[in-house]
MARNU-279920 format. One line per 5 residues: their letters; for each residue x, y, z of N, C-alpha, C, CB. Coordinates in pm, whole numbers, plus 50000, padded with zeros to 5 digits. Glycine has a CB too. Layout:
BEGIN
a	X/Y/Z/X/Y/Z/X/Y/Z/X/Y/Z | ...
//
This chain:
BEGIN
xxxxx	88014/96184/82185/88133/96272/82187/88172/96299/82332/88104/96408/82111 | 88290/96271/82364/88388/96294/82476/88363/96435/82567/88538/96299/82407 | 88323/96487/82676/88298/96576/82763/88495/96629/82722/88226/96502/82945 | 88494/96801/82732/88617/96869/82754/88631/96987/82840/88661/96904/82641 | 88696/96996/82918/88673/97069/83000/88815/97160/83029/88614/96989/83104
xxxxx	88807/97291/83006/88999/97356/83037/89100/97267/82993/89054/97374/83215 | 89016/97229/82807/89105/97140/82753/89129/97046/82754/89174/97149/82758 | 89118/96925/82890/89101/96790/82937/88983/96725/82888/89098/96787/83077 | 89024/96638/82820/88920/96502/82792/88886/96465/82933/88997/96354/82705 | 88711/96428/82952/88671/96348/83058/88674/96226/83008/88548/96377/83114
xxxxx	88749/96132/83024/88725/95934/82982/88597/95933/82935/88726/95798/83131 | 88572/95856/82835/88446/95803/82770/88396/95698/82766/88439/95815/82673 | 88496/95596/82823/88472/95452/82836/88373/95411/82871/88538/95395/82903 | 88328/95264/82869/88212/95242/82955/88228/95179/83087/88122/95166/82889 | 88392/95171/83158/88419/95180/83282/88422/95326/83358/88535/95116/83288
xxxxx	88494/95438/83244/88477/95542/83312/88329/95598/83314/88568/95628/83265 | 88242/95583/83241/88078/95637/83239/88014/95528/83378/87978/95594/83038 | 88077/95398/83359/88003/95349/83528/88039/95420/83623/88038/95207/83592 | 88167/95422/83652/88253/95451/83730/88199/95644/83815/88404/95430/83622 | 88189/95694/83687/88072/95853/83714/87935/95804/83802/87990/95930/83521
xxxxx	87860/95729/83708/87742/95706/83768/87729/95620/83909/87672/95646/83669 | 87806/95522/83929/87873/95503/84037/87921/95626/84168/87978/95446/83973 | 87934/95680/84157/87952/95842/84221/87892/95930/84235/88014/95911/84183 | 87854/95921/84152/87652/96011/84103/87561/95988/84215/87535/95918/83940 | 87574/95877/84209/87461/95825/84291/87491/95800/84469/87424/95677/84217
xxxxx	87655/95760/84493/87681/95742/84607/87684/95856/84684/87779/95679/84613 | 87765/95922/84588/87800/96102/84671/87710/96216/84619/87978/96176/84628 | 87727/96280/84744/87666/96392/84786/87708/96532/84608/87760/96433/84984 | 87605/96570/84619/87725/96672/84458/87832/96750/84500/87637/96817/84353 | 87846/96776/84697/87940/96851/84669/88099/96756/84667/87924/96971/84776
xxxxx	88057/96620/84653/88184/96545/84673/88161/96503/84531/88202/96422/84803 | 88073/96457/84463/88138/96440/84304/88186/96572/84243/88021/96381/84192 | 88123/96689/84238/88200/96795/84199/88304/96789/84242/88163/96901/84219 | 88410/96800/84365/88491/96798/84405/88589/96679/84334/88456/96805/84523 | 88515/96557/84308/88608/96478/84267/88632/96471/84133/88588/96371/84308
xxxxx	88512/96484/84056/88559/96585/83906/88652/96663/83940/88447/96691/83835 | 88676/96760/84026/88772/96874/83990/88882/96820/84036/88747/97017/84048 | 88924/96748/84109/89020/96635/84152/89102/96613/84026/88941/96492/84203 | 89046/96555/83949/89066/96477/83799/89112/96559/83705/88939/96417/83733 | 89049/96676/83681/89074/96785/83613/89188/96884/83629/88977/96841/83623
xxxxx	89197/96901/83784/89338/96955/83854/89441/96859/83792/89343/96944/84038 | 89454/96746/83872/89526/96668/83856/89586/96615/83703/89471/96592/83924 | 89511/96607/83568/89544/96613/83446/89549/96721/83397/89485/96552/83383 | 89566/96860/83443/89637/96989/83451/89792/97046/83460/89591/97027/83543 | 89829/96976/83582/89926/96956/83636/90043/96860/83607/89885/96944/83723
xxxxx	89894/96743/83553/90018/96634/83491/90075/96707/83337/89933/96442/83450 | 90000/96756/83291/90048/96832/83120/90123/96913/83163/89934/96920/83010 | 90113/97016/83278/90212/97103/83294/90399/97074/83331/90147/97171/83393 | 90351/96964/83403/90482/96846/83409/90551/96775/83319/90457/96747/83468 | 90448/96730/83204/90518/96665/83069/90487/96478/83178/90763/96749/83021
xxxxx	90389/96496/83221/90397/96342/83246/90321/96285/83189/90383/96293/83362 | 90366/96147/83131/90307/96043/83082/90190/95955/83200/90434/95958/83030 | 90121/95984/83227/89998/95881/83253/89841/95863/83195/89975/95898/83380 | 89785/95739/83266/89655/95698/83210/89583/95767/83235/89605/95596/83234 | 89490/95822/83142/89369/95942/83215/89234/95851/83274/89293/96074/83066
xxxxx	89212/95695/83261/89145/95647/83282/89151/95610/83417/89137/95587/83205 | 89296/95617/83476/89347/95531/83561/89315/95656/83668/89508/95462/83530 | 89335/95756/83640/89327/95878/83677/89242/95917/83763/89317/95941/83593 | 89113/95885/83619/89002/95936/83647/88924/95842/83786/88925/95937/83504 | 88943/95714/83778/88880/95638/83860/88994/95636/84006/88847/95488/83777
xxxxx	89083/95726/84047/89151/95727/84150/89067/95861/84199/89314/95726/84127 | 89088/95951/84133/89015/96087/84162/88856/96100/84131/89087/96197/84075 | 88755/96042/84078/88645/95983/84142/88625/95899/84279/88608/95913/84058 | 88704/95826/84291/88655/95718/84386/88718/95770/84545/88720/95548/84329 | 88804/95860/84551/88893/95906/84599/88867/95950/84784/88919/96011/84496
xxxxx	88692/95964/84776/88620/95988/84873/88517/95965/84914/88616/96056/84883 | 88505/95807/84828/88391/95748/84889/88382/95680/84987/88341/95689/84827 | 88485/95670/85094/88490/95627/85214/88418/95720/85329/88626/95606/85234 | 88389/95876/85263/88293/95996/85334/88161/95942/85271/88332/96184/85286 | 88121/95848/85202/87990/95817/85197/87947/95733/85271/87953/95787/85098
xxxxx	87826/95713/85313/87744/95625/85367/87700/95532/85330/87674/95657/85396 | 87724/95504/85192/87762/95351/85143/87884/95328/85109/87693/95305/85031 | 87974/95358/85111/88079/95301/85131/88174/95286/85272/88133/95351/85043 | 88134/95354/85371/88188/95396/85496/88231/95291/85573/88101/95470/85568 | 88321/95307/85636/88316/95137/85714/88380/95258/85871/88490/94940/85614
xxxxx	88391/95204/85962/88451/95260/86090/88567/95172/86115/88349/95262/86217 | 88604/95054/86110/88748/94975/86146/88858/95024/86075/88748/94823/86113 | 88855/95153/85956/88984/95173/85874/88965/95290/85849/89015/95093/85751 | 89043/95376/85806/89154/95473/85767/88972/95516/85632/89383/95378/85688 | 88930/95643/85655/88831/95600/85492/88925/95663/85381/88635/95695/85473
xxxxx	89081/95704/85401/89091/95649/85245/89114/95525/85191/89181/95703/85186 | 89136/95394/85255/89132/95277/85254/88991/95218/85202/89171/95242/85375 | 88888/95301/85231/88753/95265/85211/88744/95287/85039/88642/95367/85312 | 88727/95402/85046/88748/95434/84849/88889/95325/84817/88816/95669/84796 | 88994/95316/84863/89021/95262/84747/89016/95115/84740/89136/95307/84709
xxxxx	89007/95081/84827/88948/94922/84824/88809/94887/84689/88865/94895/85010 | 88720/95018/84741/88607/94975/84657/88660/95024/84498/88452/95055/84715 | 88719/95130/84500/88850/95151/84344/88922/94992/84279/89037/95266/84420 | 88957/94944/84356/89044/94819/84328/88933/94697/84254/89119/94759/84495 | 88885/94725/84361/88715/94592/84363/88652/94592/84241/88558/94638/84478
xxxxx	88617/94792/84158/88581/94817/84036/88659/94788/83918/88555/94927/84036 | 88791/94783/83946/88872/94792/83852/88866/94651/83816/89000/94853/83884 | 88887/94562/83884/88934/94441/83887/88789/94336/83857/89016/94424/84035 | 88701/94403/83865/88548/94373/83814/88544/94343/83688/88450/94484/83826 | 88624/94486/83606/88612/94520/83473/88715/94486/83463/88578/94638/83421
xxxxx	88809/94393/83442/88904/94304/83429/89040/94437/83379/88848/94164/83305 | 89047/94480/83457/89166/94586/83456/89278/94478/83552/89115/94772/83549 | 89372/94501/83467/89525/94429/83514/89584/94500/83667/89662/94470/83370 | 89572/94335/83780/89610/94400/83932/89712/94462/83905/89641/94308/84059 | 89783/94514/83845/89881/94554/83888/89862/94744/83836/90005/94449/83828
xxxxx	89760/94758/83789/89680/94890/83768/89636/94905/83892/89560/94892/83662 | 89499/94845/83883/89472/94862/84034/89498/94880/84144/89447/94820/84066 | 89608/94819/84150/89679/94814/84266/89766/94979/84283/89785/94672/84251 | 89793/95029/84153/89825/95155/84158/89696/95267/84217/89873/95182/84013 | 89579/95242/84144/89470/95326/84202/89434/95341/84324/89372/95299/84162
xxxxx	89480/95208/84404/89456/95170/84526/89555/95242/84606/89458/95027/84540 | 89620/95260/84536/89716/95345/84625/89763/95489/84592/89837/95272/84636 | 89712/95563/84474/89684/95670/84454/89602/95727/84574/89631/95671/84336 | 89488/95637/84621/89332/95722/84703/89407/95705/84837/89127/95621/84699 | 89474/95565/84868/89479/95496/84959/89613/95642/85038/89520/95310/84910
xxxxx	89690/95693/84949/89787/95799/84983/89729/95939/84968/89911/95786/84897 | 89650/95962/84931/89621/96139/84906/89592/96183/85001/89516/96196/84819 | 89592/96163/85099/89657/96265/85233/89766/96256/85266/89608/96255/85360 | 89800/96176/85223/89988/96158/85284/90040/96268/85269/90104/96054/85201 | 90105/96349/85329/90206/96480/85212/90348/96423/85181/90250/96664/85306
xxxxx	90333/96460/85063/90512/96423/84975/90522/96283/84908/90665/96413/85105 | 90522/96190/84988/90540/96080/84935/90454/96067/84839/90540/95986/85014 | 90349/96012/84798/90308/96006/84673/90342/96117/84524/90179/96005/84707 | 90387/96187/84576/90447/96263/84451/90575/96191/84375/90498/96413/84503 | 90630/96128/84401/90750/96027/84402/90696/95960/84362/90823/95978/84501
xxxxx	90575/95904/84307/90554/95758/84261/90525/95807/84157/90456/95655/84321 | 90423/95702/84125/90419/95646/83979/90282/95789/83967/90364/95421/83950 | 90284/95802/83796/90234/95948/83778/90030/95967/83829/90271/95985/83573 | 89977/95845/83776/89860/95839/83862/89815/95869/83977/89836/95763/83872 | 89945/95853/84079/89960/95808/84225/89991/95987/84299/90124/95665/84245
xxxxx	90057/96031/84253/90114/96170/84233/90052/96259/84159/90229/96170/84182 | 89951/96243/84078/89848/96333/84020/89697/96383/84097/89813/96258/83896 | 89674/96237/84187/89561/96202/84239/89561/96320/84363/89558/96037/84280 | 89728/96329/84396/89745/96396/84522/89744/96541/84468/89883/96351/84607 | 89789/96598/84361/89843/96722/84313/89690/96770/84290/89959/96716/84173
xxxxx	89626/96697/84288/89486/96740/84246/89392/96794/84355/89416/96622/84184 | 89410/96679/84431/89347/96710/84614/89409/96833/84641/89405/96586/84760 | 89535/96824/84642/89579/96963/84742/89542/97101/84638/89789/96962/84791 | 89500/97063/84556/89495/97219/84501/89356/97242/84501/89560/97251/84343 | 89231/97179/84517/89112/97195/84520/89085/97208/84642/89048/97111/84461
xxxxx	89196/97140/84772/89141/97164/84889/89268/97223/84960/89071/97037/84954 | 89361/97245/84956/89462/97304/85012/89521/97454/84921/89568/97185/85025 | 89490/97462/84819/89525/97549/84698/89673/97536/84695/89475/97709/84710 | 89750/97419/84698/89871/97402/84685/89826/97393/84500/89947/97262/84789 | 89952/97454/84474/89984/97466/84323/89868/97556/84225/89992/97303/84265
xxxxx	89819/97635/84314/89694/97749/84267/89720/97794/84142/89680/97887/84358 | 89871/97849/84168/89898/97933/84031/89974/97874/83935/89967/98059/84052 | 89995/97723/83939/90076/97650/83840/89925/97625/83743/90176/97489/83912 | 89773/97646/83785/89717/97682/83662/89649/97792/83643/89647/97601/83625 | 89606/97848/83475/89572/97964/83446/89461/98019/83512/89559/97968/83331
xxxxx	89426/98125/83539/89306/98193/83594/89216/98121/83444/89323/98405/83619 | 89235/98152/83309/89121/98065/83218/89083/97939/83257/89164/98037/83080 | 89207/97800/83283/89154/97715/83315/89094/97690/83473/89230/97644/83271 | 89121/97761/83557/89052/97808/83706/88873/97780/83672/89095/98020/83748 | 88912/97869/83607/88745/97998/83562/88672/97851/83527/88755/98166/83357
xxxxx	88726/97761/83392/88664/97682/83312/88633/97574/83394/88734/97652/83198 | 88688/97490/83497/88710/97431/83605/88581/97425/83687/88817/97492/83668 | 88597/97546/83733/88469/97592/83857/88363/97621/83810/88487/97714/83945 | 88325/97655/83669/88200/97685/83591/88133/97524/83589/88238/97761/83418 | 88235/97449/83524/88174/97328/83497/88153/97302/83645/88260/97217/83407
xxxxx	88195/97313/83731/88196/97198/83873/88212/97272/84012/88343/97079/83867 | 88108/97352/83987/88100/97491/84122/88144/97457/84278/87919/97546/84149 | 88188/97501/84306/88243/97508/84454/88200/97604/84576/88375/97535/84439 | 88038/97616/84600/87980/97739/84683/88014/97638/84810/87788/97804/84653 | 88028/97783/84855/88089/97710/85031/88161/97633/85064/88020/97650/85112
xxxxx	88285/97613/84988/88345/97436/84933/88422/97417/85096/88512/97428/84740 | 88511/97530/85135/88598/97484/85258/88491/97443/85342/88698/97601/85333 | 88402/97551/85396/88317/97492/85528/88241/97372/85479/88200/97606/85595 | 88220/97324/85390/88154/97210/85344/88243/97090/85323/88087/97243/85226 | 88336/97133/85265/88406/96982/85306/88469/96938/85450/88528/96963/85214
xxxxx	88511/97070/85499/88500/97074/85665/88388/96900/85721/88386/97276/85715 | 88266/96969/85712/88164/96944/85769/88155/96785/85708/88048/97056/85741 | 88193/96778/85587/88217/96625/85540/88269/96539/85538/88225/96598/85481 | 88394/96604/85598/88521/96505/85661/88483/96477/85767/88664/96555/85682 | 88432/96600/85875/88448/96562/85986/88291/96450/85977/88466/96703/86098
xxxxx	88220/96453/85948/88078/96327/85914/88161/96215/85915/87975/96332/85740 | 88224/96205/85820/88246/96104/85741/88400/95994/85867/88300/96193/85552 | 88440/96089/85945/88520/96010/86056/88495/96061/86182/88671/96013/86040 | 88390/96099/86190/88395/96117/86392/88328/95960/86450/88245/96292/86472 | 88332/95916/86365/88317/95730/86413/88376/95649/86415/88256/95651/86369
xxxxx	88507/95669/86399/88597/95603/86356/88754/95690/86425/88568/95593/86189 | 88748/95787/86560/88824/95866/86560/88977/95817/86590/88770/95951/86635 | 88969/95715/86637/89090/95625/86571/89223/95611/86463/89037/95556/86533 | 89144/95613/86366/89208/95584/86264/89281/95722/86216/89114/95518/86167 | 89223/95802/86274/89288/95956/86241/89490/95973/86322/89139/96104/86353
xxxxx	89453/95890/86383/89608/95860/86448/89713/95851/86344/89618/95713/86531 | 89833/95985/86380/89968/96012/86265/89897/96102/86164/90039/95852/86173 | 89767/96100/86130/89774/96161/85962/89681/96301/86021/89671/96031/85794 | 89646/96382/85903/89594/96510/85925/89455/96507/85996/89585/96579/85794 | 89412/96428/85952/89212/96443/85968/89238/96410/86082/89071/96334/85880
xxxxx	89320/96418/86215/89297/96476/86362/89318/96583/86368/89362/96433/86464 | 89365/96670/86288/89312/96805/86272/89187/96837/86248/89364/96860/86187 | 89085/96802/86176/88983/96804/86179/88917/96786/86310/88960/96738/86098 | 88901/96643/86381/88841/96632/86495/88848/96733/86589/88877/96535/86543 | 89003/96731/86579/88992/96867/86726/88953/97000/86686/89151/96907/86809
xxxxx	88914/96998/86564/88832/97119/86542/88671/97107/86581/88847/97155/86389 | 88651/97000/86544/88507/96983/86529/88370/96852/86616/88519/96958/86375 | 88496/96823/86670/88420/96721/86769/88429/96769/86897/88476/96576/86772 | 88387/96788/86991/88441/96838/87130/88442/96712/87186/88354/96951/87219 | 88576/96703/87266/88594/96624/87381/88682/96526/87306/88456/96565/87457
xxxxx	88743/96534/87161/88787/96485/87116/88980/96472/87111/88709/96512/87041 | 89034/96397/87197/89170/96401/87210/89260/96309/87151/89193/96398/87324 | 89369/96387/87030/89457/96319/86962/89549/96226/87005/89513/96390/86911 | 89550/96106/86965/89641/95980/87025/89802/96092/87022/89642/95791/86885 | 89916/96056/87064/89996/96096/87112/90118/96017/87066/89963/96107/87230
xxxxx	90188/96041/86918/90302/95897/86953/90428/95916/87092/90419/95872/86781 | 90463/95989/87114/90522/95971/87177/90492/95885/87368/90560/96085/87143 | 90346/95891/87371/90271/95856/87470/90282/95675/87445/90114/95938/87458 | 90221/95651/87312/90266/95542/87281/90363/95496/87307/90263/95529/87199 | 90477/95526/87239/90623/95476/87270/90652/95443/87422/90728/95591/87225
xxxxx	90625/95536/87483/90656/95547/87648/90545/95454/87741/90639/95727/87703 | 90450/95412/87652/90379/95293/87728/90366/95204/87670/90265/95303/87774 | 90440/95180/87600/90413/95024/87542/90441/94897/87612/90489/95003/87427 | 90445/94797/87561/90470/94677/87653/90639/94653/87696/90410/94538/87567 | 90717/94689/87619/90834/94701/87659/90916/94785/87809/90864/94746/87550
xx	90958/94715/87840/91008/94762/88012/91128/94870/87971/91091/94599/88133 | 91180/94881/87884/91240/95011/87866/91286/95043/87716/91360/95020/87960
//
């Protein structure tokens, strides 16, 4: 029988039960909790919207979503939401899920820091994000009930969640401080790395190879 949680079916499949244990094992609990509640936000929000999407498709965007902060999945040459969703794509496409799914999941994880744009897409892609920001930004706090809040955080506790995911982002890219160039998580660094200084576009522009 199917896990329910503030009303939401958890997938039962035996891609979505790998796909858990797969996560189980890579991440830390306070990042699978987190990415359960990812999933759960996010197919919250999508009912509250009246949108039609896959909860499977869902589920394995908002699981996989931050395994580029693990240490087996981590790479330093890229962006780590590129990291999760590469290895998202890789799973999907394992279990003979149609590229052109995948390719959505891949870009559900591959965007959930972006702000705005992914809300505009396709409903997976825009759920994945509505989900992040409300577990870690509390964007859209009160678009759900204090019951389903309550039911949420019972199943999938959140002690110390800001300073801890703090501390997990910043792990998970002060090796890579690079790639933080344009997007948020150089906010992070210059919180938490010392000596750590944000690339500059406009510095760019003004030195590039072009003579004027």
């Amino acid at each position: 029988m199917s896990e329910s949680i503030a009303g939401v079916r958890i997938p039962d499949s035996a891609l979505a039960r790998e796909a858990t244990e797969l996560v189980r094992e890579a991440a830390s609990p306070l990042l699978f909790d987190h990415s359960r509640r990812v999933y759960l936000w996010g197919s919250l929000r999508g009912r509250e919207q009246g949108l039609d999407f896959d909860p499977e498709l869902l589920y394995v965007g908002a699981m996989f979503h931050d395994l580029g902060l693990t240490e087996r999945f981590r790479r330093t040459d890229q962006r780590f939401e590129i990291d999760g969703a590469d290895e998202a794509r890789r799973f999907l496409r394992s279990h003979g899920i149609a590229s052109e799914d995948a390719d959505t999941v891949w870009t559900a994880i591959a965007l959930h820091t972006t702000p705005e744009i992914p809300l505009h897409m396709a409903p997976e892609i825009a759920l994945v994000t509505r989900g992040v920001e409300l577990d870690v930004l509390g964007i859209g706090y009160d678009r759900v009930s204090e019951e389903e809040r309550a039911a949420v955080v019972a199943a999938h506790p959140r002690p110390d969640f800001k300073n801890r995911i703090l501390a997990a982002l910043t792990d998970g890219i002060k090796d890579r401080p690079d790639t933080t160039f344009g997007n948020v998580k150089a906010d992070v660094l210059a919180h938490f790395v010392p000596g750590f200084v944000r690339g500059d576009f406009v510095d760019v522009i003004k030195n590039s190879a072009w003579a004027e």
